[in-house]
N, CA, C and O atoms as a MOPAC input file, in Angstrom:
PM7 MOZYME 1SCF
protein

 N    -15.83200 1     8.28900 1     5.69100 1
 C    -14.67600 1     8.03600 1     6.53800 1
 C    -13.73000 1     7.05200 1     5.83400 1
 O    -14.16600 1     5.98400 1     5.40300 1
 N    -12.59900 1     7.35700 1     5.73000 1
 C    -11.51500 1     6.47100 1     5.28900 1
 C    -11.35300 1     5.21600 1     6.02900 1
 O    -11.17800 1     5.11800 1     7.24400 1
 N    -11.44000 1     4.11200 1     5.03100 1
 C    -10.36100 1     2.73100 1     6.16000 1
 C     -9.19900 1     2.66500 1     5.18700 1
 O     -8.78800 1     2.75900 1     4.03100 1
 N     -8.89200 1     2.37400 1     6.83200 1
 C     -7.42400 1     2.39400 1     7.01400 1
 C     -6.79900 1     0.78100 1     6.74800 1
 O     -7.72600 1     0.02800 1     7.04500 1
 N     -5.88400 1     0.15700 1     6.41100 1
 C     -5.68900 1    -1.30600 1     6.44100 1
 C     -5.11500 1    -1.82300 1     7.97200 1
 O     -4.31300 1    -1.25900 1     8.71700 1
 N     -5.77600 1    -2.99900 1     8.12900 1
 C     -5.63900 1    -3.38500 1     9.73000 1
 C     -4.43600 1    -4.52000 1     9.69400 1
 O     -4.34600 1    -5.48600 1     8.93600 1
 N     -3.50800 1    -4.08600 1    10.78700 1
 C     -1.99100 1    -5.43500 1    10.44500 1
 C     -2.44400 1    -6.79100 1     9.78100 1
 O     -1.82700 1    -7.23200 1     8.81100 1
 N     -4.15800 1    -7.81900 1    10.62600 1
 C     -4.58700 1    -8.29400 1    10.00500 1
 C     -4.61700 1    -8.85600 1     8.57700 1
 O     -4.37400 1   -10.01300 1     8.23500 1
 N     -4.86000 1    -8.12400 1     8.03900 1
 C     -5.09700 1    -7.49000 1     6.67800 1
 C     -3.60700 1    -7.32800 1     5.85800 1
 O     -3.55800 1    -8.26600 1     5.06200 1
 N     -2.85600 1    -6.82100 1     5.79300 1
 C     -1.60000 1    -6.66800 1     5.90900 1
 C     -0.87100 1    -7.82100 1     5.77100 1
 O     -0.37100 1    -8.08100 1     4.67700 1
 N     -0.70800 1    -8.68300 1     6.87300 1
 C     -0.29800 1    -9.90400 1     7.06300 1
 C     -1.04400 1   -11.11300 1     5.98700 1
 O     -0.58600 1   -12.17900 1     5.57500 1
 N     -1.67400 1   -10.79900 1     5.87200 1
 C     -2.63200 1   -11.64800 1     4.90500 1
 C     -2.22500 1   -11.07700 1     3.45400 1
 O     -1.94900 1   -11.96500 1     2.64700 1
 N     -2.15100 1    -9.96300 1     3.05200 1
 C     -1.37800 1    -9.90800 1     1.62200 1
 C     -0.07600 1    -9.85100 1     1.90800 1
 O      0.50500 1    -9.15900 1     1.07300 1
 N      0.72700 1   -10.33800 1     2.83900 1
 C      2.07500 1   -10.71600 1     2.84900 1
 C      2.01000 1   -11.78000 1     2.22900 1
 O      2.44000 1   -11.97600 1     1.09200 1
 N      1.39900 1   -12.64200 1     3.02000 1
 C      1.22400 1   -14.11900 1     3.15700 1
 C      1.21600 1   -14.74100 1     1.29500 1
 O      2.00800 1   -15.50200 1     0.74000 1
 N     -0.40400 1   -13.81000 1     0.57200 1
 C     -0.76000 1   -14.43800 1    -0.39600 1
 C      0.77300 1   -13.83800 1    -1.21200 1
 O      1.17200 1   -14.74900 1    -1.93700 1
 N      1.56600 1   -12.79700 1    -1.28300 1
 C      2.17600 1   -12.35400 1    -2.48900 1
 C      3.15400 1   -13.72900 1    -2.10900 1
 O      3.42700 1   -14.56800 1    -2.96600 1
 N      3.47900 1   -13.78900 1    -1.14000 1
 C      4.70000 1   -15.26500 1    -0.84100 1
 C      3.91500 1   -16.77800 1    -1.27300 1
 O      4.52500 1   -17.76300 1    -1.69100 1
 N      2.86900 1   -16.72100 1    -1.12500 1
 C      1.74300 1   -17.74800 1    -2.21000 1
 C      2.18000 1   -17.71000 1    -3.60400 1
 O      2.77600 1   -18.67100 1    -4.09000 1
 N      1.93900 1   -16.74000 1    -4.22200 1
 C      2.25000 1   -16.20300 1    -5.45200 1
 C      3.55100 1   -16.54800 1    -6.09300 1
 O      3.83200 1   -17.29200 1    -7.03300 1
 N      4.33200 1   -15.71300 1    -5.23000 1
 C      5.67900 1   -15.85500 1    -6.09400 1
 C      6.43600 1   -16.06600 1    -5.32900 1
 O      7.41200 1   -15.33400 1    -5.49600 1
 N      6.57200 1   -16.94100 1    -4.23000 1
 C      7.26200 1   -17.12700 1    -3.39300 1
 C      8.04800 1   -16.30700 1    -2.56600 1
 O      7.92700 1   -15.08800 1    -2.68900 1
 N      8.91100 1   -16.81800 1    -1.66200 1
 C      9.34500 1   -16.09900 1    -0.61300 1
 C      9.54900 1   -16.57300 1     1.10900 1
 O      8.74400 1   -17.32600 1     1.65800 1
 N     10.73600 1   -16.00000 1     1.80100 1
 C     10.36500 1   -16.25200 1     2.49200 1
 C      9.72100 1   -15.71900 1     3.96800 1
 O     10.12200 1   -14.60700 1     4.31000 1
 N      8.99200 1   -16.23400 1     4.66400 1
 C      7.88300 1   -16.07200 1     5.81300 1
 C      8.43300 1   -15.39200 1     6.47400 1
 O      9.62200 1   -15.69800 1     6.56000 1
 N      7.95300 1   -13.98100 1     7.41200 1
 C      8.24200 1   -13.72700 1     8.03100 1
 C      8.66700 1   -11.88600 1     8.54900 1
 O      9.16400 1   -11.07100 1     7.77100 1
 N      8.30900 1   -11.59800 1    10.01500 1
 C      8.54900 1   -10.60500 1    10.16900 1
 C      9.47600 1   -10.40100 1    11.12700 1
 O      9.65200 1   -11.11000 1    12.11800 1
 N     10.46600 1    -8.77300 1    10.62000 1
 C     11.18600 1    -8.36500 1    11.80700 1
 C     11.07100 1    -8.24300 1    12.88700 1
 O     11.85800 1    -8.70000 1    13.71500 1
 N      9.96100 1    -7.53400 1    13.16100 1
 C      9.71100 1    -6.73400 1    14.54300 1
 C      7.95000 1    -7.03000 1    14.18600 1
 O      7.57600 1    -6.41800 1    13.18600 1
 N      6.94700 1    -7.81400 1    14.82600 1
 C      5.79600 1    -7.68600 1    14.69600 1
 C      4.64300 1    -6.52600 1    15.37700 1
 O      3.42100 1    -6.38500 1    15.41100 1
 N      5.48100 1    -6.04200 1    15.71900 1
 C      5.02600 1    -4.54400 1    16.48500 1
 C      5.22300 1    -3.09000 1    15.67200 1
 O      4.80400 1    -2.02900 1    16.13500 1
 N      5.93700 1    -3.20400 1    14.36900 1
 C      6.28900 1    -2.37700 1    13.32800 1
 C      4.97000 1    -2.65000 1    12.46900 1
 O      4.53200 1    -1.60500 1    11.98700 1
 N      4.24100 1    -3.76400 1    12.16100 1
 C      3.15700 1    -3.88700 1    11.41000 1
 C      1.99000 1    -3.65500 1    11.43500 1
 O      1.08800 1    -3.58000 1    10.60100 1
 N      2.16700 1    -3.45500 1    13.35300 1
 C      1.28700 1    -2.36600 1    13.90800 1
 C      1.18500 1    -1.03700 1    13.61500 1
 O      0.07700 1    -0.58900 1    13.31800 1
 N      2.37200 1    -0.15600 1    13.65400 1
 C      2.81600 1     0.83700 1    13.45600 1
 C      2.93400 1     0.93600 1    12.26700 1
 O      2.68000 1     2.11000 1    11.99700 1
 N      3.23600 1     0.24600 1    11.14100 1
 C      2.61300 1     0.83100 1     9.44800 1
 C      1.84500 1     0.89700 1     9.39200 1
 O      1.61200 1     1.95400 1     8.80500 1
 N      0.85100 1     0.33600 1     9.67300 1
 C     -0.68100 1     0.56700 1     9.42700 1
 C     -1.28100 1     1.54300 1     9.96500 1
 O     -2.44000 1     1.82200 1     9.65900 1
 N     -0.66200 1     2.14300 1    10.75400 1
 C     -1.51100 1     3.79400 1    11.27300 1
 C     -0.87800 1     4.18700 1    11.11400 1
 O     -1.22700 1     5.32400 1    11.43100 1
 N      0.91700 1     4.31700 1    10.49900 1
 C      1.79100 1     5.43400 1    10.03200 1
 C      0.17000 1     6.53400 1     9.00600 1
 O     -0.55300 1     7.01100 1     9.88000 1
 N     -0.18200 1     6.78000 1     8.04100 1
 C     -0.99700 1     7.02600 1     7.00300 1
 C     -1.63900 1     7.78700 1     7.96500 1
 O     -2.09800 1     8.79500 1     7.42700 1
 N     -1.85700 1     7.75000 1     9.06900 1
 C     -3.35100 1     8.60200 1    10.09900 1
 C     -2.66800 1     9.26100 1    11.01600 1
 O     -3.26200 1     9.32400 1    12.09300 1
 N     -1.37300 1     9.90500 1    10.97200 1
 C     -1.00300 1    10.34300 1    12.18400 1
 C     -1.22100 1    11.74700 1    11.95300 1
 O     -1.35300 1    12.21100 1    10.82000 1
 N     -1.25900 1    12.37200 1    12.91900 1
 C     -1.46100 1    13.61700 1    13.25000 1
 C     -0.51100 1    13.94900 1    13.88600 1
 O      0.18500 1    13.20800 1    14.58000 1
 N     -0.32600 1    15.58500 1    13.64500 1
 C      1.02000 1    16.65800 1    14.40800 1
 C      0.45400 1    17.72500 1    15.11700 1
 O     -0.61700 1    18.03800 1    14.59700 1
 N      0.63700 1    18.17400 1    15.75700 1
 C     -0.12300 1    19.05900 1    16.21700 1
 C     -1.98700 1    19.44300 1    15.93900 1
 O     -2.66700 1    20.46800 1    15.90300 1
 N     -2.21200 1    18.11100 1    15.80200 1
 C     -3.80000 1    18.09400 1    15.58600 1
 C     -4.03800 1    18.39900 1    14.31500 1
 O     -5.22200 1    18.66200 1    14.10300 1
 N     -3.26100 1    18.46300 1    13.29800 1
 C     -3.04100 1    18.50700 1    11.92900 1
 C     -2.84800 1    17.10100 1    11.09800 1
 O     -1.88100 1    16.36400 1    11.29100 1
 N     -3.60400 1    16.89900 1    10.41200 1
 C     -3.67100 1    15.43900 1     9.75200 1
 C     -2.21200 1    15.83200 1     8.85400 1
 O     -2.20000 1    16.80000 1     8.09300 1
 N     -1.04500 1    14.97500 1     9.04900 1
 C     -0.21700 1    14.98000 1     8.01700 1
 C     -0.44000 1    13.86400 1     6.18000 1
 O      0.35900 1    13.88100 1     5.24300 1
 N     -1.54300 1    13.19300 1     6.24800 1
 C     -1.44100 1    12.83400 1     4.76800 1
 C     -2.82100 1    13.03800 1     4.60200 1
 O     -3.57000 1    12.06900 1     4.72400 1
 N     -3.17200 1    13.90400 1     4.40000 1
 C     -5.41000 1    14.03000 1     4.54800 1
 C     -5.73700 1    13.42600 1     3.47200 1
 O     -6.73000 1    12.69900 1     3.50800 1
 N     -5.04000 1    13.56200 1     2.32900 1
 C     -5.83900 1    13.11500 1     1.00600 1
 C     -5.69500 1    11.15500 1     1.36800 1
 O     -4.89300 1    10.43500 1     1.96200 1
 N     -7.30800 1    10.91600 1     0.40700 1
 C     -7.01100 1     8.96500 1     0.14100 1
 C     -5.04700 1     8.94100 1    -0.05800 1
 O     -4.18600 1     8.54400 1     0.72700 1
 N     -4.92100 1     9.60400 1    -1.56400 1
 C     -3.93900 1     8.89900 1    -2.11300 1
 C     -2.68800 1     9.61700 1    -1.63000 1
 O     -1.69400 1     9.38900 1    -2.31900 1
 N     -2.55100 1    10.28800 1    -0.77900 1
 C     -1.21900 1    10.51800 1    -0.14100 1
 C     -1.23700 1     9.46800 1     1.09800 1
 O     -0.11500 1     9.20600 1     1.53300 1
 N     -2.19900 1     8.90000 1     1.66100 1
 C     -2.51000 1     7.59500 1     2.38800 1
 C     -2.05600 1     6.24000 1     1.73700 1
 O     -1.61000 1     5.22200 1     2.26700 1
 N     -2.21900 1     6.43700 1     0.88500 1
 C     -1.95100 1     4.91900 1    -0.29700 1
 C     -0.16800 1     5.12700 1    -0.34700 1
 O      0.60600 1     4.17800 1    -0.22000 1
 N      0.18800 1     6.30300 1    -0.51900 1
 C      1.67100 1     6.45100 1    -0.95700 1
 C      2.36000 1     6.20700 1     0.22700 1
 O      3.49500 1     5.77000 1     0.41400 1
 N      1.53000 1     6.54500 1     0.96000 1
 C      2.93400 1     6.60300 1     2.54800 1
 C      2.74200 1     4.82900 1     2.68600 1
 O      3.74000 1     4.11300 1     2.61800 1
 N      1.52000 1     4.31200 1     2.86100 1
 C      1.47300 1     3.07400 1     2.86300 1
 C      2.40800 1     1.88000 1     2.02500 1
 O      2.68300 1     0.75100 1     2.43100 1
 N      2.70200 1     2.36500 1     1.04000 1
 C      3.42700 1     1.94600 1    -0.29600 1
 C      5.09000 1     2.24400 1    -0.29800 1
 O      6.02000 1     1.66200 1    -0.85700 1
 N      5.04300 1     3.16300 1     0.39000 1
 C      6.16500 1     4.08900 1     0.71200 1
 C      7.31000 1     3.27200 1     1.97600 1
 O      8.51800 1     3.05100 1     1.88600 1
 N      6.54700 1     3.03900 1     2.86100 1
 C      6.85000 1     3.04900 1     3.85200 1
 C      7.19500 1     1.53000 1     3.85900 1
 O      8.35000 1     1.12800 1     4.00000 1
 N      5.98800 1     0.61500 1     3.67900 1
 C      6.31900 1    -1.02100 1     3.27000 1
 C      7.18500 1    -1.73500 1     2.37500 1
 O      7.60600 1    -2.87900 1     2.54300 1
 N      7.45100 1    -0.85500 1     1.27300 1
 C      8.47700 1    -1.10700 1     0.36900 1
 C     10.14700 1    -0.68500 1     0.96500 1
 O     11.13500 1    -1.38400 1     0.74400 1
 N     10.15300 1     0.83700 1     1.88700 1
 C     11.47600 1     0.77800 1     2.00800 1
 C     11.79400 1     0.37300 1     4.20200 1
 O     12.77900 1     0.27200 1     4.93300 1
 N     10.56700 1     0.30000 1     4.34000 1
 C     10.75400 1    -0.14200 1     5.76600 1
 C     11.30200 1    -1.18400 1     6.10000 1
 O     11.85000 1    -1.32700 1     7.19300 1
 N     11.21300 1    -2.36700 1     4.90700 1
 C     11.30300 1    -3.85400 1     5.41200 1
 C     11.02700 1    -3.94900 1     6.78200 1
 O     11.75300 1    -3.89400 1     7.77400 1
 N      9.40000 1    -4.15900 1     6.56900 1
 C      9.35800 1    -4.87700 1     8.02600 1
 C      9.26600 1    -6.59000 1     8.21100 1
 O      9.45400 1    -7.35200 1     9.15900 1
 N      8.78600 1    -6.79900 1     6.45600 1
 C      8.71800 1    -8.39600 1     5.88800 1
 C      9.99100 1    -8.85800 1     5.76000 1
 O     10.64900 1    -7.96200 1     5.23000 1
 N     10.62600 1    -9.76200 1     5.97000 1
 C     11.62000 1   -10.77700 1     6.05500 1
 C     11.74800 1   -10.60400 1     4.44000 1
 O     12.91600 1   -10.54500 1     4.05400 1
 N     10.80400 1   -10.51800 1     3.48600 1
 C     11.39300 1   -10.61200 1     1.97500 1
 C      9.78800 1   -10.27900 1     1.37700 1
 O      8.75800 1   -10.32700 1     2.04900 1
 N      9.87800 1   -10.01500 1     0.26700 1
 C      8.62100 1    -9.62600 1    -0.53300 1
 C      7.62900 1    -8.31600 1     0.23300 1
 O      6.48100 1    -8.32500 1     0.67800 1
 N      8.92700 1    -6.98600 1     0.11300 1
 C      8.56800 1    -5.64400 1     0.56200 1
 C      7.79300 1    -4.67200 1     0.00200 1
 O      6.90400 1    -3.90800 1     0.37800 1
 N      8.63600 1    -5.02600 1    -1.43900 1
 C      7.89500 1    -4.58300 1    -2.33000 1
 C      6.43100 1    -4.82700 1    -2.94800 1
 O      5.53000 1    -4.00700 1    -3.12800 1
 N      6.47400 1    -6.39400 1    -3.25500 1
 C      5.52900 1    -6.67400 1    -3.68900 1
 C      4.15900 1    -6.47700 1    -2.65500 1
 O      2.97600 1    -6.57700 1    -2.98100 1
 N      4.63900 1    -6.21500 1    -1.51500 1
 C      3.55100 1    -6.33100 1    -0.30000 1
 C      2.88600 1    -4.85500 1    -0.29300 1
 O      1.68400 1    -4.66600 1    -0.10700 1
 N      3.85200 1    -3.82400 1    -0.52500 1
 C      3.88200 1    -2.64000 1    -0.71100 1
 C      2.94100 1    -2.05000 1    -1.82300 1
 O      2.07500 1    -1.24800 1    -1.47400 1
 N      3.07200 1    -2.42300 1    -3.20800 1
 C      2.06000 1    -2.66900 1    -3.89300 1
 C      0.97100 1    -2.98900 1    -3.66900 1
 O      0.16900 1    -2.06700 1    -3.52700 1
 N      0.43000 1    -4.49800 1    -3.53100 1
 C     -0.75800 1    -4.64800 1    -2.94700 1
 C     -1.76900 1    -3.68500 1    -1.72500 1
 O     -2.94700 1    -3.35100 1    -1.59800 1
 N     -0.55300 1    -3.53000 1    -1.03300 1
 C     -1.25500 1    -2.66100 1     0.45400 1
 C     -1.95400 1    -1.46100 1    -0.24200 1
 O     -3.15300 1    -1.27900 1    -0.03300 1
 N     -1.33100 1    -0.72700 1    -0.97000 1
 C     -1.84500 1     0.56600 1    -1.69500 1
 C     -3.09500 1     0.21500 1    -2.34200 1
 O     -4.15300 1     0.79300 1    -2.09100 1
 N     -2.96400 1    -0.80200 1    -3.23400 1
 C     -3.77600 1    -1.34400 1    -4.29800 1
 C     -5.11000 1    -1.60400 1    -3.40700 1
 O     -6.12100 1    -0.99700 1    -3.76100 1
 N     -5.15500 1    -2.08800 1    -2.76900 1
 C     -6.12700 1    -3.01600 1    -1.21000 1
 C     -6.43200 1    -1.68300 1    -0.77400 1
 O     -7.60300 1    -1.34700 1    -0.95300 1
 N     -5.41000 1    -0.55800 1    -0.06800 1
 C     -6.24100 1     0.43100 1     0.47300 1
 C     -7.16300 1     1.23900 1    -0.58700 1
 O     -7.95900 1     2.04100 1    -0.09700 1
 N     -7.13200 1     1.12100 1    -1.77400 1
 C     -7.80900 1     2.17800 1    -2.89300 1
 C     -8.86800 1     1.69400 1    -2.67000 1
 O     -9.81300 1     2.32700 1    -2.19900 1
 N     -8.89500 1     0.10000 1    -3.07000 1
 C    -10.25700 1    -0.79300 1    -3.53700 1
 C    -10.77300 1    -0.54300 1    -1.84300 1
 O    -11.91700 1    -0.09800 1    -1.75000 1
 N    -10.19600 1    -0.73600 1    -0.81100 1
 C    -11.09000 1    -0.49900 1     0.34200 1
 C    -11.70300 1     0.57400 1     0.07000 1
 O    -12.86500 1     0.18900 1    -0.05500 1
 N    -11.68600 1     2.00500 1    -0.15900 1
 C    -11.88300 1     2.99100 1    -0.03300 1
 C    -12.58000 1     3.67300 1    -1.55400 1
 O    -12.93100 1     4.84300 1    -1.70600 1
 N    -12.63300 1     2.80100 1    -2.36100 1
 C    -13.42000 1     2.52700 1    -3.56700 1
 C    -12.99000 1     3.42700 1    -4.85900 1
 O    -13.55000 1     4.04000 1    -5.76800 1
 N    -11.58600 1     3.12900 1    -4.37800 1
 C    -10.94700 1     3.38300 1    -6.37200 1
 C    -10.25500 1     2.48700 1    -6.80200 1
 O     -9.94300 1     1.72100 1    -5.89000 1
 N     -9.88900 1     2.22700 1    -7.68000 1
 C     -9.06900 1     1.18800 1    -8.41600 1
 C     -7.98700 1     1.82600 1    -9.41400 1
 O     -8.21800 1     2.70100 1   -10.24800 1
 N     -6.29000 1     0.97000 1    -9.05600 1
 C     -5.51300 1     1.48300 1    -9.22800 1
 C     -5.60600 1     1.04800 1   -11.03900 1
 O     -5.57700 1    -0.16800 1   -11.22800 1
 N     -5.69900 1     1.82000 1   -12.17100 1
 C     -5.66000 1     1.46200 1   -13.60700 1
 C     -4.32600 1     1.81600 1   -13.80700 1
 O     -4.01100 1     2.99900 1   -13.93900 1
 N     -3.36800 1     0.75600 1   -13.85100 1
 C     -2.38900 1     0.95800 1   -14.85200 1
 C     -1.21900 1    -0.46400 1   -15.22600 1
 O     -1.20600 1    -1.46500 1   -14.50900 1
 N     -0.60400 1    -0.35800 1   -16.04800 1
 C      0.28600 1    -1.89700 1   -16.51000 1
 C      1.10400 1    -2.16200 1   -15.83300 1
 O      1.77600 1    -1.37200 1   -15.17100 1
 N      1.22000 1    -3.55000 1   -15.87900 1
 C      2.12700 1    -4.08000 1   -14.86200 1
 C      3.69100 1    -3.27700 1   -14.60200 1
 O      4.31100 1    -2.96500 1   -13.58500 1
 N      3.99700 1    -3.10800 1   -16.32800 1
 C      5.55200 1    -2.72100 1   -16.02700 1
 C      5.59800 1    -1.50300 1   -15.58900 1
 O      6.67900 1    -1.23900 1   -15.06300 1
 N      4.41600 1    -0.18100 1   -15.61000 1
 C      4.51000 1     0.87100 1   -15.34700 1
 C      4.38200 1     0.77300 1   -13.44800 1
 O      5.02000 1     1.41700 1   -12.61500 1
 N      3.50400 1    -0.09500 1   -13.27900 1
 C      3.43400 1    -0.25000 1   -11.97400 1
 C      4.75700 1    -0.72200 1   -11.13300 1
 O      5.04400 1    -0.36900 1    -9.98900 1
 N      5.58600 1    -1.72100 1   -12.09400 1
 C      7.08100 1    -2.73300 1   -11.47500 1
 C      7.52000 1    -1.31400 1   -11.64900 1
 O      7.50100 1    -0.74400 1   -10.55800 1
 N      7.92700 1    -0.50200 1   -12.67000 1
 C      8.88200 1     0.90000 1   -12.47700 1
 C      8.85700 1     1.80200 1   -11.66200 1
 O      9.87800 1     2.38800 1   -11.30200 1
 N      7.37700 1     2.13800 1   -11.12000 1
 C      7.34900 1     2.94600 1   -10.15100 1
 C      7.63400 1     2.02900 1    -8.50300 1
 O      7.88500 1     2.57900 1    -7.43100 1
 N      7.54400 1     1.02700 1    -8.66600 1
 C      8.08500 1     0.28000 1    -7.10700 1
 C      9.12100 1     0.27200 1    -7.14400 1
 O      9.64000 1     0.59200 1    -6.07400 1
 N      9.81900 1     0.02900 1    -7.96700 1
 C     11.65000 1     0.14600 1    -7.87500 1
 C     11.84100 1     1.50900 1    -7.49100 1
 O     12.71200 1     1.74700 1    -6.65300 1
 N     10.93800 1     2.74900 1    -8.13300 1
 C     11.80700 1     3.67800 1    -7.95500 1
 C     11.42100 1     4.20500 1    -6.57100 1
 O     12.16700 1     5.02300 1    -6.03300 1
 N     10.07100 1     3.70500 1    -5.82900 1
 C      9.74400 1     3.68100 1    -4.57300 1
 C     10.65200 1     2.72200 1    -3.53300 1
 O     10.05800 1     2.58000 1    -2.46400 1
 N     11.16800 1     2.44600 1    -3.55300 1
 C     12.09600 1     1.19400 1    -3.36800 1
 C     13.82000 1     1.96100 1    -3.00500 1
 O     14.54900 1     2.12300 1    -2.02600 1
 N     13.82900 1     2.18000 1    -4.10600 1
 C     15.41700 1     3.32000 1    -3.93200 1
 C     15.22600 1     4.46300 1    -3.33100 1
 O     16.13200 1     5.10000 1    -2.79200 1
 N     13.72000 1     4.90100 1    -3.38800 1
 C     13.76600 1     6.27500 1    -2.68100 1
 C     13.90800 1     7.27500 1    -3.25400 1
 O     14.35500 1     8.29500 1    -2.72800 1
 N     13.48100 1     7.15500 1    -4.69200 1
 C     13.84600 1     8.08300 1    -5.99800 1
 C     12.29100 1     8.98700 1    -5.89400 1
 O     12.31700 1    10.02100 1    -6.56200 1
 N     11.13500 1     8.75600 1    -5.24300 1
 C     10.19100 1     9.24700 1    -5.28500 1
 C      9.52500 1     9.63900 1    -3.53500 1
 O      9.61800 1     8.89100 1    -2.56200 1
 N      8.85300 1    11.05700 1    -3.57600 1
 C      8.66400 1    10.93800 1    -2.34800 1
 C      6.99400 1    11.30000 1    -2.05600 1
 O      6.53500 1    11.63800 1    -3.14700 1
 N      6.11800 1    11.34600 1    -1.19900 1
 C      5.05600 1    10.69800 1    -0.72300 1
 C      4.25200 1    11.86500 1    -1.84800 1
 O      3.46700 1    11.28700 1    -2.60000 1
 N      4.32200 1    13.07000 1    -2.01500 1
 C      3.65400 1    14.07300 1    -2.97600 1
 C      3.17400 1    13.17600 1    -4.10200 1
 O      2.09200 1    12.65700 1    -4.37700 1
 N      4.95900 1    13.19100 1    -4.91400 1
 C      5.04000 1    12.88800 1    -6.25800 1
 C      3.88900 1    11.42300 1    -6.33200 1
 O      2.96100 1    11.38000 1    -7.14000 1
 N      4.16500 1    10.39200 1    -5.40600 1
 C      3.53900 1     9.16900 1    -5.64600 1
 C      1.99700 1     9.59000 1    -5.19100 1
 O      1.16100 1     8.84100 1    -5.69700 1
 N      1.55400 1    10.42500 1    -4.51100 1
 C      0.18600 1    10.36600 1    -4.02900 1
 C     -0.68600 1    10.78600 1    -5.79600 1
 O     -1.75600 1    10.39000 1    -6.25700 1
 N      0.31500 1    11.67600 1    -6.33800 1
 C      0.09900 1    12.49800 1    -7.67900 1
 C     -0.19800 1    11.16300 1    -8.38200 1
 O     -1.36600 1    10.91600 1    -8.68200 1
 N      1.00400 1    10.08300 1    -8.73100 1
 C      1.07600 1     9.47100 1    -9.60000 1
 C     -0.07400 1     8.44000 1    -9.58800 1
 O     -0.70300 1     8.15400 1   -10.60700 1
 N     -0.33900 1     7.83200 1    -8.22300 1
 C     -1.71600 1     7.49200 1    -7.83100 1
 C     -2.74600 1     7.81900 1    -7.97600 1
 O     -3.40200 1     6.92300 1    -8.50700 1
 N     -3.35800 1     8.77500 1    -7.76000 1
 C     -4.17900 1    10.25600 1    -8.00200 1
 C     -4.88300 1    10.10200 1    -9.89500 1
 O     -6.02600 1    10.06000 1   -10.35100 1
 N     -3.62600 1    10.06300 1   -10.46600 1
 C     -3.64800 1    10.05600 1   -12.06800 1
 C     -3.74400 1     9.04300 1   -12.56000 1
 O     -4.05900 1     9.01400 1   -13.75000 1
 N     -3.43100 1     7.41000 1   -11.60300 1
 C     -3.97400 1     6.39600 1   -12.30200 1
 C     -4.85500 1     5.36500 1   -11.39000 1
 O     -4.59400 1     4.24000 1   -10.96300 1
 N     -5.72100 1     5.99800 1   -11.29600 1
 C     -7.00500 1     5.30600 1   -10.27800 1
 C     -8.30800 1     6.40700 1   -11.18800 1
 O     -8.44000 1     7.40000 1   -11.90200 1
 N     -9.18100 1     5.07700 1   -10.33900 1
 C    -10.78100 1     6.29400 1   -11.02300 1
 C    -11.69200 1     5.14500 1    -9.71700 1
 O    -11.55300 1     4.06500 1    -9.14300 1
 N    -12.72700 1     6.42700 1    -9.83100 1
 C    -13.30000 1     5.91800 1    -8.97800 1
 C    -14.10500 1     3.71400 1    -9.18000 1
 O    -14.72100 1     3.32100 1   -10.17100 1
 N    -13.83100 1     2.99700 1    -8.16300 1
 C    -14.63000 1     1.74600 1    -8.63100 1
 C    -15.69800 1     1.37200 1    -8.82800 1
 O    -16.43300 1     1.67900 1    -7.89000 1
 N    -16.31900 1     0.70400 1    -9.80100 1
 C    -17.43200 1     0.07700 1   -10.31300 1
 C    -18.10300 1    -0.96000 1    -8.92800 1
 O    -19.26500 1    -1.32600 1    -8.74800 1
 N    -17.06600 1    -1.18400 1    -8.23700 1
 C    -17.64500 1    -2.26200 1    -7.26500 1
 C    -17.66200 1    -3.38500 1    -7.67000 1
 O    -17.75900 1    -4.31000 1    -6.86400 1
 N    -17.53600 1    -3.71100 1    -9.59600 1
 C    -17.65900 1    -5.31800 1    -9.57000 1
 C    -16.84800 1    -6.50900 1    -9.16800 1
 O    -17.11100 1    -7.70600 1    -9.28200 1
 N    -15.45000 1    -5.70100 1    -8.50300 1
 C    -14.94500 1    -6.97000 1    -8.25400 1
 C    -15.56200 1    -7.82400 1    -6.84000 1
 O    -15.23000 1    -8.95400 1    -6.48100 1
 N    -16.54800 1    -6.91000 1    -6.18400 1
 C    -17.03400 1    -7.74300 1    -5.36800 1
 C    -17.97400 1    -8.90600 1    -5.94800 1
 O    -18.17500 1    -9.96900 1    -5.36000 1
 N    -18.56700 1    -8.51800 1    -7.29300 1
 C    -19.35700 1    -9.48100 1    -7.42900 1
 C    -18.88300 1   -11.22500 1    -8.24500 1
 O    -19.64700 1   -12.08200 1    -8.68900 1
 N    -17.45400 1   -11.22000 1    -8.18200 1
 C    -16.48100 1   -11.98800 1    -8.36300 1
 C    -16.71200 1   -13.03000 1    -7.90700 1
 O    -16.78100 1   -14.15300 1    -8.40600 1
 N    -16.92000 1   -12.41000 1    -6.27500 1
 C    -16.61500 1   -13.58000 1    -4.96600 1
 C    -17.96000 1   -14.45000 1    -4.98800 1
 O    -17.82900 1   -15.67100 1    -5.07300 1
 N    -18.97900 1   -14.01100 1    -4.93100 1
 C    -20.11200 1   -14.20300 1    -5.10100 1
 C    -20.59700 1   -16.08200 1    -5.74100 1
 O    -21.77400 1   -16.37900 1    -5.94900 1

């Protein structure tokens, strides 16, 4: 069974990317952060519209980057959320930073749409080793 990321959760890699690299605090509508987080699981006529993991990761990525529901750091939140839903769900996103900054911009403008990115995801993930749990440890 897939997990899904919980607003919780969400709010908490808002928080750390504005840790990180600053930013400032804060949401539009805190009832939208509800509603991204099960955008990825909705169903249409009893038809799962994103079934695969990584068309889940893209709408997630998709949606946080051009939704602004964060006051600032959309993108970067957007990233992580994807990144966070893989490792929940036990793949890990492999690829370089700048290839990763290019594809958020172009997720960002809207130059890419939930297919193409589930693809591009798809092609740079592999399944995880699990060791970053043993990090925390």
């Amino acid at each position: 069974m897939v997990e899904k990321l919980h607003p919780e959760e969400l709010r908490y890699i808002h928080d750390e990317m504005l840790h990180y690299y600053g930013g400032i605090p804060g949401e539009k509508d805190p009832g939208m952060i509800e509603y991204v987080c099960q955008k990825p699981f909705v169903n249409l006529f009893g038809k799962e519209m994103y079934p695969s993991l990584f068309e889940k990761a893209a709408v997630y990525m998709i949606a946080i980057a051009t939704g602004h529901y964060f006051l600032d750091g959309n993108k970067r939140t957007a990233v992580m959320a994807a990144y966070s839903f893989l490792m929940k769900n036990g793949y890990e996103l492999i690829v370089s930073d700048d290839e990763l900054f290019e594809m958020c911009i172009k997720v960002a403008k809207k130059e890419v749409r939930e297919k193409e990115l589930a693809n591009w995801l798809s092609n740079h993930s592999c399944v995880s080793s699990g060791d970053y749990l043993d990090d925390e440890e």
